[in-house]
C-alpha positions as CSV (number, residue, x, y, z in Angstrom):
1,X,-32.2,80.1,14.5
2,X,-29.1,80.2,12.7
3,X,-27.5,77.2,14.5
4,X,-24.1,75.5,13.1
5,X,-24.3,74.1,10.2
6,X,-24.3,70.3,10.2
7,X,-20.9,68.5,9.9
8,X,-20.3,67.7,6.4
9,X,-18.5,64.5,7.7
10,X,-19.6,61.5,9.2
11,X,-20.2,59.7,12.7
12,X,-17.1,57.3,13.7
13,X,-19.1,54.4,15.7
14,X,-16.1,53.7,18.1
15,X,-15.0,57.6,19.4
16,X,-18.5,59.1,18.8
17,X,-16.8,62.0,17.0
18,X,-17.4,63.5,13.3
19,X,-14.5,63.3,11.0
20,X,-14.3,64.6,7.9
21,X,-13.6,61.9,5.5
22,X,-16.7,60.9,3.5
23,X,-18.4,57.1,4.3
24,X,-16.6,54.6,1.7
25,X,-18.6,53.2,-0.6
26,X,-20.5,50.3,-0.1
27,X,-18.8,47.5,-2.1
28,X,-20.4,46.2,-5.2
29,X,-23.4,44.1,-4.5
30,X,-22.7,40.3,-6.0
31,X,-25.1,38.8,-8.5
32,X,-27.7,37.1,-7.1
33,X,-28.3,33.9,-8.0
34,X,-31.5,32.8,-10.2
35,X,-33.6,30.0,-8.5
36,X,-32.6,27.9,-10.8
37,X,-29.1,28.0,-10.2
38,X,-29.5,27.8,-6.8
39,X,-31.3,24.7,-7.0
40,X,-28.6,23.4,-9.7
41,X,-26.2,23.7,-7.0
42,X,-28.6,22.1,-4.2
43,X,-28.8,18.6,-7.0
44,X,-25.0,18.7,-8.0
45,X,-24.1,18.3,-3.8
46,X,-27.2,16.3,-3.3
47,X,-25.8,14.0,-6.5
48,X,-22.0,14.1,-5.1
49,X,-23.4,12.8,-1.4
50,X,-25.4,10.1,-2.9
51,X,-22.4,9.0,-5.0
52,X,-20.0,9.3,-2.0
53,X,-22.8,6.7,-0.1
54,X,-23.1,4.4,-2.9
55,X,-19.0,4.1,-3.1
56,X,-19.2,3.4,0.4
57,X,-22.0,1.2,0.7
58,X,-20.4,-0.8,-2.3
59,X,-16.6,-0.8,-0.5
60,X,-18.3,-2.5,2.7
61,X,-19.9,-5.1,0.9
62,X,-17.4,-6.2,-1.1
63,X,-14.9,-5.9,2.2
64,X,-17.8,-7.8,4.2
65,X,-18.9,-10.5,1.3
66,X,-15.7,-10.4,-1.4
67,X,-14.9,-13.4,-3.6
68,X,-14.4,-16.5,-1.1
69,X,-11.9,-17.6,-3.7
70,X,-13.5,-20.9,-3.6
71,X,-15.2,-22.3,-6.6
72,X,-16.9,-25.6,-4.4
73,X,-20.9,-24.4,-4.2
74,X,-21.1,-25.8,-0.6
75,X,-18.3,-23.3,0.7
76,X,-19.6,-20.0,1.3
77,X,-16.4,-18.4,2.6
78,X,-13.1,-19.0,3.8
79,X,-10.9,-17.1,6.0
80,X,-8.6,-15.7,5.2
81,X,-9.2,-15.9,1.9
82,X,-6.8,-17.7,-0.5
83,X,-3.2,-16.6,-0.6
84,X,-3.7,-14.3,2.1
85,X,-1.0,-12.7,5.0
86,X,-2.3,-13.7,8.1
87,X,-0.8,-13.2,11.7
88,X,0.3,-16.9,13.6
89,X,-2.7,-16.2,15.5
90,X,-5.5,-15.8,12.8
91,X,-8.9,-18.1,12.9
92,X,-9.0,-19.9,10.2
93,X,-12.0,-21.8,8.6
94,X,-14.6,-21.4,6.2
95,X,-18.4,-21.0,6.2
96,X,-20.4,-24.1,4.6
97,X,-24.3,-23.8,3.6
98,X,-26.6,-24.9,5.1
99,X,-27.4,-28.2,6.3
100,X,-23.8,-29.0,6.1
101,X,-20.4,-29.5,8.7
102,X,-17.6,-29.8,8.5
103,X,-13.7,-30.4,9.9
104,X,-10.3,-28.4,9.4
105,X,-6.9,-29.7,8.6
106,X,-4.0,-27.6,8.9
107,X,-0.7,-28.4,6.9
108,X,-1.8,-32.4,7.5
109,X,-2.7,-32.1,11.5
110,X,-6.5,-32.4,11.7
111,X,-8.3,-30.6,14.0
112,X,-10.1,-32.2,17.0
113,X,-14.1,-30.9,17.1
114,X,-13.6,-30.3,20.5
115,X,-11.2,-27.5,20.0
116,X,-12.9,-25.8,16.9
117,X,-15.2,-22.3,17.4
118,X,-18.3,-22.3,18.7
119,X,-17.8,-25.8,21.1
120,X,-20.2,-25.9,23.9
121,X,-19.0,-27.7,27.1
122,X,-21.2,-31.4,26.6
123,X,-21.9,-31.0,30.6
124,X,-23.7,-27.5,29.6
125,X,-27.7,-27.3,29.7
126,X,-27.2,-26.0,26.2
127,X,-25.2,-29.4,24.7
128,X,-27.7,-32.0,26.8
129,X,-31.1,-29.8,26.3
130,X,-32.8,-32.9,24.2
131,X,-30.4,-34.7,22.8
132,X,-29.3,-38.3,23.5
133,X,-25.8,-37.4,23.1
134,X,-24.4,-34.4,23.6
135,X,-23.4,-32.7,20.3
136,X,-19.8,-30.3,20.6
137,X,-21.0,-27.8,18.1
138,X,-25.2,-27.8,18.3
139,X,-25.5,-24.4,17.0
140,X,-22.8,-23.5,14.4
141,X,-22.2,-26.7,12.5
142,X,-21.8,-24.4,9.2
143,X,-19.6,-22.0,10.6
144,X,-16.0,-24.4,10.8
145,X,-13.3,-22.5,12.3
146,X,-10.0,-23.2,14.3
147,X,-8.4,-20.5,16.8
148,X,-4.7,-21.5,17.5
149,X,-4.0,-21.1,21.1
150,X,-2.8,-22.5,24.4
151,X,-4.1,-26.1,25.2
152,X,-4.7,-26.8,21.6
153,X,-2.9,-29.2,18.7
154,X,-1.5,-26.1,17.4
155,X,-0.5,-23.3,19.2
156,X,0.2,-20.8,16.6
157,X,-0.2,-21.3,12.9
158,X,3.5,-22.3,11.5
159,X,5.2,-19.3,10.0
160,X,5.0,-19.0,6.1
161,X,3.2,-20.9,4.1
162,X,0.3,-22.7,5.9
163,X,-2.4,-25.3,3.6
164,X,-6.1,-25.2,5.3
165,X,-8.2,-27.9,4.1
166,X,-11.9,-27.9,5.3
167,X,-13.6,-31.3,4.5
168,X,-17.3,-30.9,4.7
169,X,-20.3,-33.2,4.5
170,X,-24.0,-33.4,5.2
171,X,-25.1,-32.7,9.2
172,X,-25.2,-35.7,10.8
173,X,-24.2,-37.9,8.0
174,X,-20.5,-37.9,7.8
175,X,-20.6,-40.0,4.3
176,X,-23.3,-38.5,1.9
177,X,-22.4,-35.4,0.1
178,X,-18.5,-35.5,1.0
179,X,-16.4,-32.7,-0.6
180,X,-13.1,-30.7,0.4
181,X,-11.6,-27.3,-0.6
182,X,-7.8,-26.5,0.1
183,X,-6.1,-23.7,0.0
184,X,-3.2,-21.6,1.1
185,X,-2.3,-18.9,3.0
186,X,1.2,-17.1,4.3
187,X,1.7,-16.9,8.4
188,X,3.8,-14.0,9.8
């Protein structure tokens, strides 16, 4: 039973055939890592995410709700904000609180209600729904903005420098609580 001897080599996978070059040795096995480190690891990326969210989460709010630039309490915002580059184009205006309204005039032309934001048509069932006379802005009276565009007192803001003043006073009772806020902006 004195059969060949068995090759002293070793099997090549891809032809099938022996060769005689000995198997290379395995490469050195890397540490392992303790349970604690690997869970060191897992908090440091877990920490690094939660910072990248919170830098985020801080950018957009103070994008979304910076400094109005206004120091009146009754003006909430105003856009764009003071000394700001704006296109000829821009809506410009400011958000009052509550309970207040308000009316925009741009470098000395003051702007009709009828062709601020938010005007609803007085022939609309939204304008005559319960009221004796129909009111231009029943939902938004706060929210005083101007678009330029066709049709309106100004077409496109004036290029350079452009002076917004919103004068606001208590809904409904143009004489109590009075106040304005003016400020500047540049038109390209």
């Amino acid at each position: 039973m004195g059969g060949p001897a068995p090759f002293p080599g070793r099997l090549n996978s891809v032809t099938d055939t022996f060769t005689d070059q000995p198997a290379t040795p395995a490469p050195e096995a890397l540490p392992t890592e303790t349970p604690a480190q690997r869970w060191g690891r897992r908090l440091a990326i877990l920490a690094l995410l939660a910072l990248a969210v919170g830098v985020l989460a801080w950018g957009t709010r103070s994008t979304v709700s910076g400094d109005s630039g206004s120091k009146d309490q009754i003006v909430v915002t105003q856009f764009p904000v003071p000394d700001a580059l704006a296109l000829r184009q821009t809506e410009v205006g400011a958000d009052l609180l509550e309970g207040y309204d308000g009316r925009i005039v741009i470098n000395g032309i003051s702007i009709p209600e009828n062709e601020m934001e938010g005007v609803v048509p007085p022939t609309s069932a939204e304008a005559v729904r319960g009221k004796k006379a129909p009111a231009l802005r029943p939902n938004n009276r706060r929210h005083v903005f101007f678009a330029p565009g066709p049709g309106k007192v100004i077409k496109k803001l004036p290029q350079g420098r452009v002076v917004i003043t919103v004068n606001y006073f208590r809904d409904g009772q143009p004489t109590v609580g009075r106040g304005a806020v003016t400020w500047t902006i540049t038109a390209n």
